[in-house]
Each structure stands twice: as structure tokens, then as C-alpha cells.
C-alpha positions as CSV (number, residue, x, y, z in Angstrom):
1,X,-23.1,-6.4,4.5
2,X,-20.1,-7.4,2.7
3,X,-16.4,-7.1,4.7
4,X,-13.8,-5.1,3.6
5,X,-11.1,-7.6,1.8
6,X,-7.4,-6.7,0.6
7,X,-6.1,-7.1,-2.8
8,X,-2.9,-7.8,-2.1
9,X,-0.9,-10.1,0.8
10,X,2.0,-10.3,2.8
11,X,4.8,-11.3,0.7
12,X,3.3,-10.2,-2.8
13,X,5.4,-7.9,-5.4
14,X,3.6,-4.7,-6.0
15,X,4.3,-1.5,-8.1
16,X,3.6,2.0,-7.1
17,X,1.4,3.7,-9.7
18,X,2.1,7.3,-8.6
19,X,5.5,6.8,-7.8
20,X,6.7,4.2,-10.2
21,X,8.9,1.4,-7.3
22,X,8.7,-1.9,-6.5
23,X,8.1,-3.4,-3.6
24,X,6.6,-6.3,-1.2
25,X,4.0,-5.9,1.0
26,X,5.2,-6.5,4.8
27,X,1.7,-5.7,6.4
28,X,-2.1,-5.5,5.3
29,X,-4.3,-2.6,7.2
30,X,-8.0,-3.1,6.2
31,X,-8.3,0.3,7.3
32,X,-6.0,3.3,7.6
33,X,-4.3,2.9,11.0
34,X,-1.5,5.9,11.5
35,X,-2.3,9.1,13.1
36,X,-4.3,11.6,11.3
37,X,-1.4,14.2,11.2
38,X,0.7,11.5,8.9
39,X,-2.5,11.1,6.4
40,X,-2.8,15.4,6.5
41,X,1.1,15.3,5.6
42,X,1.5,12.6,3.5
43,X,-1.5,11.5,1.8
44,X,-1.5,14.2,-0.8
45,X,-4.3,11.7,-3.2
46,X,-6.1,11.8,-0.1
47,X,-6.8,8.0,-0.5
48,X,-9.9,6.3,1.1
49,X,-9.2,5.8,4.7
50,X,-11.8,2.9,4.8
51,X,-10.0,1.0,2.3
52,X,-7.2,-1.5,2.4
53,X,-3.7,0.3,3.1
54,X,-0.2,-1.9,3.3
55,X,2.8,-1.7,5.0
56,X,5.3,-1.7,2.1
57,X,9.3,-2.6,2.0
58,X,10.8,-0.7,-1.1
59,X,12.6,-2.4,-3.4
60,X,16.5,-1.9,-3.6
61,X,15.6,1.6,-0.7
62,X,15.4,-0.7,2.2
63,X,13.0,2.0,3.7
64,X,9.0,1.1,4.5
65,X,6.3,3.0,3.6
66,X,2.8,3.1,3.9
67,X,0.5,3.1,1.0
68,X,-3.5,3.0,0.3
69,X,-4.4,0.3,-2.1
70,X,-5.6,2.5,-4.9
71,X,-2.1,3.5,-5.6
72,X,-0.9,-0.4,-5.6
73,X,-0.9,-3.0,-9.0
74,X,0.8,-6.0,-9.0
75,X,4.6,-5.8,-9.9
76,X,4.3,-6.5,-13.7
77,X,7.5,-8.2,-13.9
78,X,7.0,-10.8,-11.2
79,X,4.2,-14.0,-11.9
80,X,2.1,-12.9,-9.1
């Protein structure tokens, strides 16, 4: 049985592929943690909610999000 493992870390630059910001990850869930009534409102991929999802800060917004991994890459104009 292999364990779930995140592609990304605290403190890496990512890009949005949906959305199209930048940001840095803050937080690493290895599983969806919020309440099913955000996921219903919010999650309108419907992303995997056994997958990796990451507490993001967004670049020059200053707001945080929350975002599955599927929708993450790494920030193309950073060295990561």
C-alpha cells in the first residue's frame, strides 16, 4: 500500500491552471479537510477529495485559498 505524497511544499511558487495566479503554498492537506458544504460550493472541477489539497496565499491579492493539487503546476517563472 503506497501513502498518499504531495507534489508541492510549504513555501514553493505555484500557478493556478484554471485560474491563471501565482501563488505560494502556506499549508499541505493530504486529503481534503474543509466542510463538505465549501467543496459543494466551491469545488466546481469537483477535484479528488483523496488527493493532496494546499492552503494557498495569492500572489499580489493577499487573500488564501484552497486548492486540490490537480489544478496546481509549478510557477513557471520561478526556478522551483
Amino acid at each position: 500500500m503506497s501513502a498518499t505524497k504531495a507534489k508541492f511544499c510549504i513555501g514553493q511558487l505555484i500557478h493556478h491552471k484554471l485560474f491563471g495566479y501565482r501563488g505560494i503554498i502556506l499549508g499541505v492537506d493530504l486529503e481534503f479537510k474543509l466542510e463538505d458544504e465549501w467543496y459543494e460550493a466551491m469545488a466546481r472541477s469537483r477535484p479528488p477529495k483523496d488527493k493532496p489539497w494546499y492552503h494557498v496565499l495569492v500572489h499580489q491579492r493577499g487573500n488564501q485559498t484552497y486548492v486540490a493539487e490537480q489544478n496546481l503546476e509549478s510557477d513557471p517563472a520561478s526556478n522551483n
